[in-house]
C-alpha positions in Angstrom: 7.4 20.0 4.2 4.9 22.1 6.1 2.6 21.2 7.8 0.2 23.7 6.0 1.4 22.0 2.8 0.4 18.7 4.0 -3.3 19.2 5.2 -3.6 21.9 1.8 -5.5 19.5 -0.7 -5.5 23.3 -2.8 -2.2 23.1 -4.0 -1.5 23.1 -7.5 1.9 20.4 -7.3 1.0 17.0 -4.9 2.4 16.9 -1.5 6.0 15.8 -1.3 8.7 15.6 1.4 11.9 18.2 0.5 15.7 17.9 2.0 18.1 20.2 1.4 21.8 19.2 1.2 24.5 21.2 0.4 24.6 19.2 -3.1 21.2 20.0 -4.0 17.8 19.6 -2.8 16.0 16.0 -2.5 11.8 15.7 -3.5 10.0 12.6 -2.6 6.4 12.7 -3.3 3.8 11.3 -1.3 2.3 9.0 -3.6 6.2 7.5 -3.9 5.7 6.9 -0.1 2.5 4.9 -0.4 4.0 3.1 -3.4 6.6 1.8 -1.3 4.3 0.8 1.5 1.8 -0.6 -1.1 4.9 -2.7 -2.5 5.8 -4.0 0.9 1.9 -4.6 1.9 1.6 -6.9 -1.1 5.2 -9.2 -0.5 3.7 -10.1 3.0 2.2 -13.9 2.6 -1.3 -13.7 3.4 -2.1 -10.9 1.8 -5.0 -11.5 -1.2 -5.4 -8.1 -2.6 -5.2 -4.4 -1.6 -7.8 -2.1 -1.1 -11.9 -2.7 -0.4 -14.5 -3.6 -2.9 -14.5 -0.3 -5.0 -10.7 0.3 -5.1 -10.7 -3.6 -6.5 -12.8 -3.3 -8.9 -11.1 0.0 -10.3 -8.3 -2.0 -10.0 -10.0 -4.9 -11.9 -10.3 -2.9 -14.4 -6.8 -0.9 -14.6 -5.5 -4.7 -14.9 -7.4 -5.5 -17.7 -5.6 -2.1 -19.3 -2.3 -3.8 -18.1 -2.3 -0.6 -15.8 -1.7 -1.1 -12.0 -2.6 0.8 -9.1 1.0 -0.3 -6.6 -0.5 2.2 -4.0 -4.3 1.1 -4.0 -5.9 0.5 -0.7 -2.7 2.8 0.9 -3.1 6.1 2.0 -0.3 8.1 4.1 0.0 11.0 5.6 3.7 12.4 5.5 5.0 15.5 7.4 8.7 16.7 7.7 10.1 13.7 9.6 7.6 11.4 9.9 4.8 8.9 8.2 1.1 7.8 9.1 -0.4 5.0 7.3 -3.7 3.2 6.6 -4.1 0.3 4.5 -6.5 -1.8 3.4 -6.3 -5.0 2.2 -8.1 -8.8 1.6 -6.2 -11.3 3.6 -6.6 -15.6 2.4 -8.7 -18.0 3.9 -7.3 -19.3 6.5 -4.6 -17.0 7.8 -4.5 -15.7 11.4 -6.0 -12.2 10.1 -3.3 -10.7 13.6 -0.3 -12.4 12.3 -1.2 -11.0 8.6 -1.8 -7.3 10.3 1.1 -7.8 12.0 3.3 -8.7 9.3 1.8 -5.9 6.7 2.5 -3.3 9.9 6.3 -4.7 10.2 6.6 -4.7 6.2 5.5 -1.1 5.5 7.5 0.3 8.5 10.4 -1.4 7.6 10.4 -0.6 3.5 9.2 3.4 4.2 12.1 4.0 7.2 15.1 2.2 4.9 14.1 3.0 1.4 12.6 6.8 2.5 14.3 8.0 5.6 11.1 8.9 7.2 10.2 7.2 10.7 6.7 5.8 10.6 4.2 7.0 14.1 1.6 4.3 12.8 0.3 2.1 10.7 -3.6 1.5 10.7 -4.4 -2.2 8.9 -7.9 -2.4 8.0 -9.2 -6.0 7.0 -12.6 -5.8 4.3 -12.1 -9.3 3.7 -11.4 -12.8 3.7 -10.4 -14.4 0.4 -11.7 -18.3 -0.1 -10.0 -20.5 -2.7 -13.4 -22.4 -4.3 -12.8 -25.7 -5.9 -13.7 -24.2 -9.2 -10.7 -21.9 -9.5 -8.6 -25.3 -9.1 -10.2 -26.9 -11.8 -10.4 -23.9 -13.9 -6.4 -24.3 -14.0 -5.7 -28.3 -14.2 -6.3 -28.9 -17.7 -9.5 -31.5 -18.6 -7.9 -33.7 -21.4 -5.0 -35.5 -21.5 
């Protein structure tokens, strides 16, 4: 992809990365790439929630619809050989908020260079919160009769 293509937001088809083989030609769109460092983000223990308070409650409500947003709180930046990204997520009460960076940072890069064949020049982790079990959401699920 060009790099023209890539900072162009006035394109009519969404950004993608294109390789050309002798069998054919190869299209992975951007939004693929932040899928598969939104999936990653999410497996890494510690990890609440993407996104900050707006993106959760679109996602809120996309849930409700049984409609998810994989990608929300990810945003990359992909060129011809390589991958930027930023993330955003809500890590749990009380995990070291470094090793949970950390861990999201090793994820992502790892998923995005095996599953896409891109190599990844950064990934920016951006913590909006801390999420706090309450003692109501644990009685909320036990059951009150027997």
């Amino acid at each position: 992809m060009s790099n023209t293509a890539a900072s162009s937001s006035a394109t009519a088809t969404p950004p993608s990365l294109n390789q050309d083989t002798s069998l054919g030609t190869t299209t992975i769109n951007d939004s693929v790439v932040a899928k598969v460092a939104g999936l990653a983000a999410s497996a890494v223990p510690g990890v609440h929630a993407l996104g900050g308070g707006a993106a959760r409650a679109i996602g809120a409500i996309r849930g409700a619809l049984n409609q998810k947003d994989i990608s929300q709180g990810v945003s990359v930046e992909v060129g011809e050989t390589q991958v930027a990204a930023d993330v955003s997520l809500v890590a749990e009460y009380p995990v070291s908020l470094q090793q949970v960076a950390d861990d999201v940072r090793t994820a992502i890069i790892d998923a995005i260079e095996s599953l896409v064949g891109l190599q990844v020049t950064e990934v920016n982790i951006t913590v909006n919160d801390v999420f706090i079990p309450s003692e109501d959401d644990d009685a909320q699920t036990e059951s009150r009769v027997q």
